[in-house]
Kinemage of the C-alpha trace (Angstrom):
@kinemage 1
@onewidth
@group {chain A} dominant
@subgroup {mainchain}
@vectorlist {calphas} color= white
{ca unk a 1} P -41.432 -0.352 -50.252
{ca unk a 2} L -41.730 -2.893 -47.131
{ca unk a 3} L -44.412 -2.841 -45.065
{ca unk a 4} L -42.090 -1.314 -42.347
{ca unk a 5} L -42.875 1.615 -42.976
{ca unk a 6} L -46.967 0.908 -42.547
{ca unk a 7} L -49.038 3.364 -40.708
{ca unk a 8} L -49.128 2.890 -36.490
{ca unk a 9} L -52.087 1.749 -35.026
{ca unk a 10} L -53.162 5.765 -34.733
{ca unk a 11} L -52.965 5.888 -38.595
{ca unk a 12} L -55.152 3.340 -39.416
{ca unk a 13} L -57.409 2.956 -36.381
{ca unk a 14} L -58.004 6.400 -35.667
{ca unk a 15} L -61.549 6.434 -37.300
{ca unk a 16} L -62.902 3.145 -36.217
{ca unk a 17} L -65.423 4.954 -33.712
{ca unk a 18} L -67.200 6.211 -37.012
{ca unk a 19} L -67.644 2.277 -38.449
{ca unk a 20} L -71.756 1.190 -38.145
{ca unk a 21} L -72.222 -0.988 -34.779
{ca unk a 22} L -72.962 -5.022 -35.783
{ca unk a 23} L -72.830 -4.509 -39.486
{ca unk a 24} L -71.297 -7.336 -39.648
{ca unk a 25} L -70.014 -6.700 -42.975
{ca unk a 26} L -66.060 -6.277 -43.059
{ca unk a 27} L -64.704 -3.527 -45.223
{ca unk a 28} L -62.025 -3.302 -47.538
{ca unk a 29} L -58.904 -0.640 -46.867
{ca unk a 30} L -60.687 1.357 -50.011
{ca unk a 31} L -64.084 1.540 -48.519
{ca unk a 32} L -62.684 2.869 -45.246
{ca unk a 33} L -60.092 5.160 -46.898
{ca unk a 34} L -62.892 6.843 -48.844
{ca unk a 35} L -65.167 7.317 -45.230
{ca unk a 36} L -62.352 9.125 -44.005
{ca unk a 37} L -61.855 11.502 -46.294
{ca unk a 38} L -65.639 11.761 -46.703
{ca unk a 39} L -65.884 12.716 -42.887
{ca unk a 40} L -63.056 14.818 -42.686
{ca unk a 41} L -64.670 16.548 -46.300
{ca unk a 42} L -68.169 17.040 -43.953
{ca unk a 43} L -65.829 17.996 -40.841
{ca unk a 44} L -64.268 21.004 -42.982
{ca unk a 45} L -67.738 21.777 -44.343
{ca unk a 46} L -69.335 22.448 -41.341
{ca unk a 47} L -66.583 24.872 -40.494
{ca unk a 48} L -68.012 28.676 -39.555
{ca unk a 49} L -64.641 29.928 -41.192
{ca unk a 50} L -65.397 30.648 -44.878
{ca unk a 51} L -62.283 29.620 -46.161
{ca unk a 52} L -62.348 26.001 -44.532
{ca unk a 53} L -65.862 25.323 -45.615
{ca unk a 54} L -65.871 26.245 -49.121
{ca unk a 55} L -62.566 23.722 -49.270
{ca unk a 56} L -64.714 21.078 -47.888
{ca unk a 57} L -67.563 21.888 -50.321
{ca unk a 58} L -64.859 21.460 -52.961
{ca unk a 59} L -64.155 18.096 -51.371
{ca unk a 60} L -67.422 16.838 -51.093
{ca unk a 61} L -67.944 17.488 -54.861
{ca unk a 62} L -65.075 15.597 -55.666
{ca unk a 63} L -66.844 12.932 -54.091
{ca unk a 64} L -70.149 12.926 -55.226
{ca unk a 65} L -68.882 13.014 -59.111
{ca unk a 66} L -65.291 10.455 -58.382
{ca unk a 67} L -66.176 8.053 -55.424
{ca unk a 68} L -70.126 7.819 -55.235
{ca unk a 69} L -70.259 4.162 -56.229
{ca unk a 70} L -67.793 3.173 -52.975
{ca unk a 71} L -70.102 5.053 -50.331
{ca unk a 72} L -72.762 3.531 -48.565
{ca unk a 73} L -76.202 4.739 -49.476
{ca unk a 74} L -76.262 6.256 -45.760
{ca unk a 75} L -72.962 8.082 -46.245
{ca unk a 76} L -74.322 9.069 -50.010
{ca unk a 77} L -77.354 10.706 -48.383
{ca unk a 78} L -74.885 12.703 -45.674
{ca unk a 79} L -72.739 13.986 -48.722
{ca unk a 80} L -75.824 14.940 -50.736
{ca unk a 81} L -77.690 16.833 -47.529
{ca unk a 82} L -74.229 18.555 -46.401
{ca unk a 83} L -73.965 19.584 -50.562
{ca unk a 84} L -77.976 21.195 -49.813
{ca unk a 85} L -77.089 22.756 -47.281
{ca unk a 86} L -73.213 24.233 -47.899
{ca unk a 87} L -75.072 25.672 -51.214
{ca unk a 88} L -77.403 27.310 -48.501
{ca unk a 89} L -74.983 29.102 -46.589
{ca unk a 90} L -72.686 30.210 -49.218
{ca unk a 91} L -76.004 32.230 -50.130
{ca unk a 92} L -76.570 33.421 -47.043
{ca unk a 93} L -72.622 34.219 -46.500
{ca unk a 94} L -73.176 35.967 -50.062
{ca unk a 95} L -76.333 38.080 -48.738
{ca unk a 96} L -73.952 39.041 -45.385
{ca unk a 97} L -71.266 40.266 -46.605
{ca unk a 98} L -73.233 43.338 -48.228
{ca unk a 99} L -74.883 43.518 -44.982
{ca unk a 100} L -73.895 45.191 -41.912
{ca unk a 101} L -73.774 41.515 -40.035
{ca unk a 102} L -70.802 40.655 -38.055
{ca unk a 103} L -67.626 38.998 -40.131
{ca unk a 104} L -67.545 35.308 -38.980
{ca unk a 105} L -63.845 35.305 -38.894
{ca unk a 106} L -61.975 35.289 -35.535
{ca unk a 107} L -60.216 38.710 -35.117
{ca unk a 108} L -56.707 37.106 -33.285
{ca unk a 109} L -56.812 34.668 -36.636
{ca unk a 110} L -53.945 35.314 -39.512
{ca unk a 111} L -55.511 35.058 -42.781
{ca unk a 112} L -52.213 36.473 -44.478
{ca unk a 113} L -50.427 33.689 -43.229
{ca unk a 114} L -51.461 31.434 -46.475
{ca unk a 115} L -48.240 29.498 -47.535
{ca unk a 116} L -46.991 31.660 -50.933
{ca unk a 117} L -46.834 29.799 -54.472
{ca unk a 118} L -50.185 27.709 -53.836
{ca unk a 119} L -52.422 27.363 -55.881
{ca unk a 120} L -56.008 26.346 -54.669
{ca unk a 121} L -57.251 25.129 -58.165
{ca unk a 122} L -56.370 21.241 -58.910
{ca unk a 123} L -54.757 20.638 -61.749
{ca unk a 124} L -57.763 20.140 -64.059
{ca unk a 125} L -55.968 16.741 -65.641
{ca unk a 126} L -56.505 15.162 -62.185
{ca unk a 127} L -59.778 13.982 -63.185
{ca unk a 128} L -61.247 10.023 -63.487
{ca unk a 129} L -58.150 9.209 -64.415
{ca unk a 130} L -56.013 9.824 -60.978
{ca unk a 131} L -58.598 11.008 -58.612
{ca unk a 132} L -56.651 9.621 -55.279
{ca unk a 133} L -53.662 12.051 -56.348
{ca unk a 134} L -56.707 14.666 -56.285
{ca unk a 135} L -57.175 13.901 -52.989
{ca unk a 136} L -54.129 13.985 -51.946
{ca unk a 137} L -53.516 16.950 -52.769
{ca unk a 138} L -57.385 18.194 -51.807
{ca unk a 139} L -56.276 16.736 -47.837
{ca unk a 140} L -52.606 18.505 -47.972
{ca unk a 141} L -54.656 21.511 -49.055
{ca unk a 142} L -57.164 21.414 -46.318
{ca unk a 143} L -54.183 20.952 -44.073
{ca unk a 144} L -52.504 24.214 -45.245
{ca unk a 145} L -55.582 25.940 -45.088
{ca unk a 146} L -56.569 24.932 -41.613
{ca unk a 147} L -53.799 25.204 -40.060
{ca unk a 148} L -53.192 29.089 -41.511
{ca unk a 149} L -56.506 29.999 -40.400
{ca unk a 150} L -56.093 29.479 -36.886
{ca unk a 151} L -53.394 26.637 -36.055
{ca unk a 152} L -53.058 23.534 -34.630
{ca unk a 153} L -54.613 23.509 -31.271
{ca unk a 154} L -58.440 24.931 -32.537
{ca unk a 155} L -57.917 22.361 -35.487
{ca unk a 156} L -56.924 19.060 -33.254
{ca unk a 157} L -59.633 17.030 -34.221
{ca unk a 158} L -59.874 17.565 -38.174
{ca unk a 159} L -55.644 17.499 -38.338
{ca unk a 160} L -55.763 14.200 -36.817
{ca unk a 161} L -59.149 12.849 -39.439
{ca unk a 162} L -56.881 14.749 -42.868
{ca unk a 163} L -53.423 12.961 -41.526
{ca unk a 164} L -55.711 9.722 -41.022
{ca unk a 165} L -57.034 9.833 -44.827
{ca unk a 166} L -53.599 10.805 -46.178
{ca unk a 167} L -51.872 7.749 -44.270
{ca unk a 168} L -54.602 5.798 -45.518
{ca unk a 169} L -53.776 6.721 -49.181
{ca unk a 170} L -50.261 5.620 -48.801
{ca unk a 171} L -51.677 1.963 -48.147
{ca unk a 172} L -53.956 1.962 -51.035
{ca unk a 173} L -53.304 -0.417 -53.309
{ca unk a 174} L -54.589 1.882 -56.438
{ca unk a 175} L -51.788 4.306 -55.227
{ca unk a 176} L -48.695 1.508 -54.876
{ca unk a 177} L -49.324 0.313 -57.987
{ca unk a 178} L -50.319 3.219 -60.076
{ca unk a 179} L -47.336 6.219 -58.100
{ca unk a 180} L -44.767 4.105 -55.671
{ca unk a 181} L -43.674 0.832 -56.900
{ca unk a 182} L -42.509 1.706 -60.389
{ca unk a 183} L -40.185 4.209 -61.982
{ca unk a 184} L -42.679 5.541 -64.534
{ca unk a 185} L -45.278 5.667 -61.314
{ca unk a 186} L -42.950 7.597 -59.398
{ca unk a 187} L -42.223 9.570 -62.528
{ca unk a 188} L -45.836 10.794 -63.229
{ca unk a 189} L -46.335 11.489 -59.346
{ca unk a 190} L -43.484 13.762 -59.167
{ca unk a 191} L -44.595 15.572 -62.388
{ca unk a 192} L -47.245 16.461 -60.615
{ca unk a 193} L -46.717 20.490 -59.518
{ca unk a 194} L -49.585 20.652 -56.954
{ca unk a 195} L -48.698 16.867 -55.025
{ca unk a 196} L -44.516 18.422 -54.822
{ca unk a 197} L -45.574 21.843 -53.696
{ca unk a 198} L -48.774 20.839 -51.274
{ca unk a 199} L -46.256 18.514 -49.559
{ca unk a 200} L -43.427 20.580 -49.170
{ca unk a 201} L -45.649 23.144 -47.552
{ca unk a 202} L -47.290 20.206 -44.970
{ca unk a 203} L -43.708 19.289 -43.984
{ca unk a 204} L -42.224 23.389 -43.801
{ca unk a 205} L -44.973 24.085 -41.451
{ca unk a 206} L -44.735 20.717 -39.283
{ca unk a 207} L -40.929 21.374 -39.236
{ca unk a 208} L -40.787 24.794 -38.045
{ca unk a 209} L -44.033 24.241 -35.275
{ca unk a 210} L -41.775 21.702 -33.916
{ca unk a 211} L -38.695 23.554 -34.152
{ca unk a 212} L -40.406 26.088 -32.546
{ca unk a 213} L -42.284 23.951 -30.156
{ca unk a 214} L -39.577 21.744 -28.342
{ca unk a 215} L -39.239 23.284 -24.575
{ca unk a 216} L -36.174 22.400 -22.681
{ca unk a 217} L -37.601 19.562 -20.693
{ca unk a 218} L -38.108 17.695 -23.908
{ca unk a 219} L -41.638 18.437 -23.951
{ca unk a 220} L -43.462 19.304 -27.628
{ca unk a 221} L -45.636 21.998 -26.788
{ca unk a 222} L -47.175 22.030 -30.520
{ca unk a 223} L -47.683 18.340 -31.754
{ca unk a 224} L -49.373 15.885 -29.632
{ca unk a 225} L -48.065 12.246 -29.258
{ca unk a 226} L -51.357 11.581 -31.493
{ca unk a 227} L -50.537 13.741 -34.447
{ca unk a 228} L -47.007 13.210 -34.286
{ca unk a 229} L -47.821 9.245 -34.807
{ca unk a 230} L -49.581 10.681 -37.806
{ca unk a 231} L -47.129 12.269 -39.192
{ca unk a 232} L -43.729 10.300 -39.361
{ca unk a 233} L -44.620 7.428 -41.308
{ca unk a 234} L -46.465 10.159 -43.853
{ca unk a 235} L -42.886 12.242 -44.401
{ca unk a 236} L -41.038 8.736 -43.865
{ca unk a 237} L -43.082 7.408 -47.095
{ca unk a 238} L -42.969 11.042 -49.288
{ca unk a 239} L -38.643 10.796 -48.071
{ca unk a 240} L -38.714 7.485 -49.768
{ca unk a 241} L -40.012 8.513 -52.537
{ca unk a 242} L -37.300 11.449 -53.053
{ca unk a 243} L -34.581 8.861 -52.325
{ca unk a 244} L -35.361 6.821 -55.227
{ca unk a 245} L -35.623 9.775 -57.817
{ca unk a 246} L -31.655 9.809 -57.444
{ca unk a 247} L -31.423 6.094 -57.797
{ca unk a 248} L -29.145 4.670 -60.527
{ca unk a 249} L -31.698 2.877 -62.073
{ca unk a 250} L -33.976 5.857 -63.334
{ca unk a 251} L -32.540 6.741 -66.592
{ca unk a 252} L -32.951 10.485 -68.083
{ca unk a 253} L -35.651 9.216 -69.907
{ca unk a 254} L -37.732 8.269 -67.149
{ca unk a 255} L -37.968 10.800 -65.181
{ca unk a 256} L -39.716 14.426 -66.024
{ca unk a 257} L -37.315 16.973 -67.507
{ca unk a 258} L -38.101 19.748 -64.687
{ca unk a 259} L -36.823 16.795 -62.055
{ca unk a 260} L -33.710 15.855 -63.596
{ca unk a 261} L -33.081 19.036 -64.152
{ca unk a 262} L -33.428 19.900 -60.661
{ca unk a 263} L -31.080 17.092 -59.773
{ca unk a 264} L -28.195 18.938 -61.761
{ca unk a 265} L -25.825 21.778 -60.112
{ca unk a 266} L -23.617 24.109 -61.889
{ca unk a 267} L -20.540 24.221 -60.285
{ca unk a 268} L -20.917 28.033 -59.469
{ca unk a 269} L -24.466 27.542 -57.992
{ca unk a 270} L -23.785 24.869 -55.576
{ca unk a 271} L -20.562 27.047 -54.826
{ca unk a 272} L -22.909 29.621 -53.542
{ca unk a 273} L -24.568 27.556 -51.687
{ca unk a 274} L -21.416 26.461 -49.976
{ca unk a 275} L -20.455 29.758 -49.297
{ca unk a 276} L -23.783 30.917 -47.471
{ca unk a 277} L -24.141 27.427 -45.319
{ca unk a 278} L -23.212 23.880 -45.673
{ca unk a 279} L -25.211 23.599 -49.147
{ca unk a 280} L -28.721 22.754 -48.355
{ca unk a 281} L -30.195 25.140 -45.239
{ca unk a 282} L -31.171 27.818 -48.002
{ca unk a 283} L -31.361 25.612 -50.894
{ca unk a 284} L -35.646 26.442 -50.840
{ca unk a 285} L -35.219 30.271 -49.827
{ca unk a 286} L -37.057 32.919 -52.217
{ca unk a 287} L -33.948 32.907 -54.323
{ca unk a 288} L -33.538 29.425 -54.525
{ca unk a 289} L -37.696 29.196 -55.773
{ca unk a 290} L -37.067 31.303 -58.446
{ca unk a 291} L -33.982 29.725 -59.900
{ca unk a 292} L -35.632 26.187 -59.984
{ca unk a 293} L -38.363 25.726 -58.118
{ca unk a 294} L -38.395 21.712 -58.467
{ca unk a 295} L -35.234 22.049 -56.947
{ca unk a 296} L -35.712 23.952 -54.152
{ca unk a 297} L -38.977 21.802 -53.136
{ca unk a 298} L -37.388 18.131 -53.367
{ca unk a 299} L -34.425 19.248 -51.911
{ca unk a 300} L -36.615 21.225 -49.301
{ca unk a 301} L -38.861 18.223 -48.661
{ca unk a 302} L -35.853 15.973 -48.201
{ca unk a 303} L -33.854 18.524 -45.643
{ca unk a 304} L -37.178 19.141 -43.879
{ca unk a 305} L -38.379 15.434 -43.187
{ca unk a 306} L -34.708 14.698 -42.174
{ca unk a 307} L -34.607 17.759 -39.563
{ca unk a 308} L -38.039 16.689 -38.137
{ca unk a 309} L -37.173 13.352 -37.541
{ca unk a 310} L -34.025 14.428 -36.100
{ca unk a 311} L -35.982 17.073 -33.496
{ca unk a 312} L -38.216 13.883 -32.809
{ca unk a 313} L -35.040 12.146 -31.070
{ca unk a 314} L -34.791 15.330 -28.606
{ca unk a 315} L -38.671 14.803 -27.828
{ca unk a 316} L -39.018 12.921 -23.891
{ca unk a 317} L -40.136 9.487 -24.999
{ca unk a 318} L -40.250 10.004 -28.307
{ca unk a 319} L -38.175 6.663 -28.756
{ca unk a 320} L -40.949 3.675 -27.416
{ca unk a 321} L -43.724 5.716 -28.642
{ca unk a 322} L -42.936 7.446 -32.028
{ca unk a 323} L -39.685 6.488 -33.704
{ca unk a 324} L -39.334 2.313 -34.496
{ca unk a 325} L -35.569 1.500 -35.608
{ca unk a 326} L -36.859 -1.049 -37.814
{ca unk a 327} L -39.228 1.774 -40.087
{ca unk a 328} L -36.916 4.915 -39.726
{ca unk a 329} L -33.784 2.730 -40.439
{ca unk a 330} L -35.272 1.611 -43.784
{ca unk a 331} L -36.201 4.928 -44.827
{ca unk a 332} L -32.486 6.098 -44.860
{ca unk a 333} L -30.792 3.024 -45.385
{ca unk a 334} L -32.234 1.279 -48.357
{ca unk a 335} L -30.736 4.676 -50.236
{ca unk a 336} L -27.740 5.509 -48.733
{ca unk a 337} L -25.950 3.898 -51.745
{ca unk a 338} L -27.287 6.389 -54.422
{ca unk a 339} L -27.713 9.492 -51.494
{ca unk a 340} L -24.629 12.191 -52.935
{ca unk a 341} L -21.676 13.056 -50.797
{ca unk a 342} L -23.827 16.346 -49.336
{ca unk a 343} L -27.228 14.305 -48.954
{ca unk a 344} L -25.413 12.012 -46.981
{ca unk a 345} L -23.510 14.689 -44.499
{ca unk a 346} L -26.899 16.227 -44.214
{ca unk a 347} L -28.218 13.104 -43.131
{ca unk a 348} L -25.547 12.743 -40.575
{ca unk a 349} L -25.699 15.780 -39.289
{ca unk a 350} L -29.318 15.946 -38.757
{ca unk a 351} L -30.486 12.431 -38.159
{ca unk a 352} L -27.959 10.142 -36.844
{ca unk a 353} L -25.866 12.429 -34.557
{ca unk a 354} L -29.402 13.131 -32.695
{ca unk a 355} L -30.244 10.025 -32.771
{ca unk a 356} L -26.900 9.054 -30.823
{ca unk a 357} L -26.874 11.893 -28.354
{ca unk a 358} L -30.422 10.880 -27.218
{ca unk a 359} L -31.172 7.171 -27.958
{ca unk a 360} L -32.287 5.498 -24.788
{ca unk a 361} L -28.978 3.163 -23.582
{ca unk a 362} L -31.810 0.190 -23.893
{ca unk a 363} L -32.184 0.616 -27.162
{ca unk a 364} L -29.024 1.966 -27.986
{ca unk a 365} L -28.117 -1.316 -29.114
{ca unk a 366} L -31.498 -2.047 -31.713
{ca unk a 367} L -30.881 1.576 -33.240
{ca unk a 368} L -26.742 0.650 -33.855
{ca unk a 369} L -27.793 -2.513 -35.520
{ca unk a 370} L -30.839 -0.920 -37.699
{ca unk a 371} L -29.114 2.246 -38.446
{ca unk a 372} L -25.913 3.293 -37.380
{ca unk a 373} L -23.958 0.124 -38.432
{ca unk a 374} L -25.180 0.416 -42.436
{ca unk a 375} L -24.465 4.243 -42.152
{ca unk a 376} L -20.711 4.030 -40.903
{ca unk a 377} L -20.166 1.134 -43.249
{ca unk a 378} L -21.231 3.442 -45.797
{ca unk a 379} L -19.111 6.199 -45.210
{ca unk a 380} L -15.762 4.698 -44.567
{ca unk a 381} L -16.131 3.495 -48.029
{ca unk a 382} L -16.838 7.083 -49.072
{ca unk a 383} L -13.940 8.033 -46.996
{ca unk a 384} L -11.550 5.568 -48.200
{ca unk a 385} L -12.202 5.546 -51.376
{ca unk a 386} L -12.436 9.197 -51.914
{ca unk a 387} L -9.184 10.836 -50.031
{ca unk a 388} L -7.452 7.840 -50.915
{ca unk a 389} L -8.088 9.190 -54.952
{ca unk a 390} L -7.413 12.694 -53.768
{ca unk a 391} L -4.771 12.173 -52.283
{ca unk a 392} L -2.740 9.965 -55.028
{ca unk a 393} L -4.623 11.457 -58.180
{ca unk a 394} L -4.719 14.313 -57.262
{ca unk a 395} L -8.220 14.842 -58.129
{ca unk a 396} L -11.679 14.022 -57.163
{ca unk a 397} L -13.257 12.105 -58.825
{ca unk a 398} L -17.375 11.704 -59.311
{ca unk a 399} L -16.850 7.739 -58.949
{ca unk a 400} L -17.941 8.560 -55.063
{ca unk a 401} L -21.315 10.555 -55.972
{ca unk a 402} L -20.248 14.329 -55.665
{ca unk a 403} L -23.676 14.824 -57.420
{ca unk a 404} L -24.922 15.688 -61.164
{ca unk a 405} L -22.271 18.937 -61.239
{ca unk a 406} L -21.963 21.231 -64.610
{ca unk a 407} L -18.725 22.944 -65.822
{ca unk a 408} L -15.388 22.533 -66.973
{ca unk a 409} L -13.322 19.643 -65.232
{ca unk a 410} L -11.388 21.862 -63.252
{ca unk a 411} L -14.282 23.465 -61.761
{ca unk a 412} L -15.759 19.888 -60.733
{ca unk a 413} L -12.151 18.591 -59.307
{ca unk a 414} L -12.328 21.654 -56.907
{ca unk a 415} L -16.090 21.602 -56.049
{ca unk a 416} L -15.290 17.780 -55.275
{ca unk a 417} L -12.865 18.750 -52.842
{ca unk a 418} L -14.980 21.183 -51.063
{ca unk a 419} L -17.984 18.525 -50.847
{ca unk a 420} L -15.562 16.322 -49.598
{ca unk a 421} L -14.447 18.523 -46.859
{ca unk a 422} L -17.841 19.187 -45.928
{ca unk a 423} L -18.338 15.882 -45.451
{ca unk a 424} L -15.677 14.513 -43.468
{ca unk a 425} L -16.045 17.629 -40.957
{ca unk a 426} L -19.731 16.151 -40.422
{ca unk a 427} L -18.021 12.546 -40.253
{ca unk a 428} L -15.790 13.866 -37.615
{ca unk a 429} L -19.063 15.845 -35.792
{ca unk a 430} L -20.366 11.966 -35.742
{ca unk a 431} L -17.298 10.380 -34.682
{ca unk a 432} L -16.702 13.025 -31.843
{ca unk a 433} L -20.158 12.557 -30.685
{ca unk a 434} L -19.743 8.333 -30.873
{ca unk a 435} L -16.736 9.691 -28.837
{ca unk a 436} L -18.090 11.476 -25.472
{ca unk a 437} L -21.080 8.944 -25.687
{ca unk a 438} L -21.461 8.085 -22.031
{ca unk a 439} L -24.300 5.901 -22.919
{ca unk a 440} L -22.067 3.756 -25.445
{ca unk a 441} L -19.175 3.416 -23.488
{ca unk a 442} L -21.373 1.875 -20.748
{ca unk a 443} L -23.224 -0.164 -23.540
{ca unk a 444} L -19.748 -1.170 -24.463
{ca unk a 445} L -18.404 -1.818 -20.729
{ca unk a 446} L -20.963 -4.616 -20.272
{ca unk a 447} L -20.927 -6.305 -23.620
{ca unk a 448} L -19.798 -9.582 -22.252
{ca unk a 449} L -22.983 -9.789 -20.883
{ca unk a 450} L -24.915 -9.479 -24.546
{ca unk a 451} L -25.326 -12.564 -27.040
{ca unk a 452} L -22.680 -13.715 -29.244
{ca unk a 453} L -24.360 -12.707 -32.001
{ca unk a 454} L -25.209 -8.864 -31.108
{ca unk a 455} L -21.583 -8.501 -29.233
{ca unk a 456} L -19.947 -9.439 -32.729
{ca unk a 457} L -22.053 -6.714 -34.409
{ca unk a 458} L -21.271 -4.095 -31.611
{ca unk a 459} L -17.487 -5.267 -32.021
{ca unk a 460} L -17.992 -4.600 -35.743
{ca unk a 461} L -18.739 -0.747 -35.403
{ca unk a 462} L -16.327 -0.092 -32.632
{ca unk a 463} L -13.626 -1.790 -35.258
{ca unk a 464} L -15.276 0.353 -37.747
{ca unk a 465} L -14.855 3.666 -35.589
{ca unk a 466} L -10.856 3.067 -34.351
{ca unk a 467} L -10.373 2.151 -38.592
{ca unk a 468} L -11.691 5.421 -39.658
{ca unk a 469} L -9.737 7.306 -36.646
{ca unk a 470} L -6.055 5.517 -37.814
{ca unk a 471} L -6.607 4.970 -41.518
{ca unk a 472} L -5.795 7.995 -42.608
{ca unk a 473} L -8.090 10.118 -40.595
{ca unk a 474} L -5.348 12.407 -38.663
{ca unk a 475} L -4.441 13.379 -41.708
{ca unk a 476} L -7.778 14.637 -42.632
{ca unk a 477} L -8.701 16.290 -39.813
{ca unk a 478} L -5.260 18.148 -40.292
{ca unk a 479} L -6.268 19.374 -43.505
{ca unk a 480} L -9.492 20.897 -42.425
{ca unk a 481} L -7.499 22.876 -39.977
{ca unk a 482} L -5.572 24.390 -42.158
């Protein structure tokens, strides 16, 4: 992965304030990743909440017997006092709760609001051998369990320090080369139960906050500009990560049996799908989780991060301060040859037509280049190629990525069709927005004004958009009205 995607200056500046005045020492990415998570492990700690502290005890354990030898002897003598002292007021919690003493716990705060399916033990293999997947999984934790206790606002602080050490991780070289850059890396991270099911539940919540938290001015009355900084290049790294599971190159060998078994459909479960929504918005309900429950968290994950990026674009001045063309447009476009027919719609109907109903006219231009361009290019050779088979075969055929789809061939030529359908009616949501775009048309009106180089790439898409409107494409939209 590029370094496009890298943290902002929030992710990995937002704990300077704790580095020691003139040391006059400078400090490699490890040591400062490991101070993070060792003040956000005494942050949680000192929590009055029960729940939250004995998580940070659990975290400050993991770092007396993993990472002792890259703390400072300072820091070492913090961890070991905090250690004293938690094992002091777990007693005295102990001797309380017999006791007629007040309950520490605020009485507005939902404690059954726990995320269901977690399980707060590590997986005991996550030892010496992988302790930064430990902590990964340790910070996701503490992020469930803070935020369930009592929610973002009471929590600002210690969100922003746990989504500070988990951006850090994803610069660590010990975690490139050992999870990210190589298919048998990627393999043993996503065979991981607790890392797939602590991050689905970090995204779910920060999907539906902000879902929930966008006012009609454009305004995020959840995230601040500071955690939301935070948080896209974290779900634009884990999104990454998904994309390449369905890359050609991983054979069935390579990749865990639960996960390439979760990346196969029978023709009459993906038909039920179809039939509730447009074959992902319930793909991780209760019934889904029980089926496959690999399934219904990568294909979760991947619908989440792509909604919450998409709910970014509606967010007033979201564009100069939180989404970069350069970062988000690698995220989806380095994939979008391998992405199947539905992963692809899904992606247009979530990402890009937001993007193109609220992209600044500025930038409009940057974010056509970076993003739209690859994206259109993409489908009209989806488009071509596949109605142009359908239609003088008479039969779809898997050439175009319909997916990983079990049963008999007839089965499969007919569930092609209706993933084709489903895609061209989001292709022809896109093209209608492109359409009514006041913004483009006036980008569009004063091209003659833009550099030879950038007009000719403008002039490509709008050549692009009249091909896929007169090749064919009446046709099309005929048949979906019938």
């Amino acid at each position: 992965m590029d370094a496009s995607c890298l943290p902002t200056e929030a992710a990995t500046g937002a704990d300077r304030d704790s580095d020691p005045p003139n040391s006059g020492q400078v400090r490699t990415e490890e040591e400062l990743y490991v101070e993070s998570f060792l003040k956000v492990s005494l942050l949680l700690a000192n929590q009055e909440l029960i729940k939250v502290q004995l998580h940070g005890y659990k975290m400050l354990q993991h770092l007396l017997k993993y990472r002792s030898e890259k703390l400072s002897s300072a820091n070492l003598l913090k961890l070991m006092l905090q250690l004293v002292k938690s094992d002091h007021d777990l007693v005295l919690e102990s001797t309380d709760s017999r006791s007629s003493m007040p309950d520490k716990r605020p009485q507005n705060s939902d404690w059954s609001a726990a995320p269901t399916g977690i399980n707060e033990t590590i997986s005991s293999h996550q030892g010496m051998d992988c302790p930064i997947l430990a902590e990964h999984n340790l910070l996701c934790e503490a992020f469930i369990i803070a935020t369930s206790c009592l929610g973002i606002q009471q929590y600002m602080g210690m969100l922003l320090c746990l989504l500070n050490s988990l951006n850090r991780i994803w610069i660590q070289m010990e975690w490139n080369c050992k999870y990210v850059r190589t298919m048998s890396g990627l393999s043993n991270l996503f065979s991981d139960g607790q890392f797939l099911k602590m991050s689905y539940h970090v995204v779910k919540f920060c999907e539906e906050k902000l879902m929930n938290g966008i006012n009609e001015y454009g305004a995020c009355d959840v995230f601040s500009t500071a955690l939301l900084e935070l948080i896209i290049p974290l779900f634009l790294w884990l999104l990454r990560c998904i994309h390449v599971l369905w890359t050609a190159e991983i054979g069935v060998d390579l990749l865990p049996a639960e996960v390439e078994k979760a990346k196969t459909l029978s023709c009459m479960e993906l038909d039920h799908l179809l039939e509730i929504s447009d074959g992902l918005y319930t793909i991780d309900s209760e019934e889904s989780f029980r089926e496959n429950e690999t399934r219904a968290l990568l294909e979760g994950t991947r619908q989440r991060v792509y909604n919450f990026i998409g709910l970014c674009t509606t967010i007033k001045g979201a564009f100069p301060k939180l989404l970069e063309s350069l970062s988000v447009g690698n995220a989806f476009t380095e994939a979008l040859g391998c992405m199947e027919l539905r992963h692809l719609g899904k992606l247009i109907r979530l990402v890009v037509i937001p993007l193109v109903k609220h992209c600044p006219r500025e930038i409009l231009e940057e974010w056509t280049v970076n993003l739209l361009e690859p994206i259109l290019l993409e489908c009209e050779d989806r488009l071509h190629g596949t109605w142009f088979y359908l239609l003088y075969k008479r039969q779809a055929h898997n050439l175009f990525n319909y997916g990983n789809l079990v049963g008999e061939d007839e089965q499969i030529n007919k569930m092609g069709y209706k993933l084709l359908l489903e895609f061209t009616r989001k292709m022809s949501d896109l093209l209608e927005a492109l359409a009514f775009m006041e913004k483009l048309l006036c980008l569009y009106m004063k091209m003659l004004n833009l550099s030879a180089t950038r007009t000719l790439s403008l002039l490509k898409i709008w050549t692009l958009w009249h091909h896929l409107l007169s090749a064919g494409f009446f046709y099309i939209i005929i048949s979906l009205r019938s």
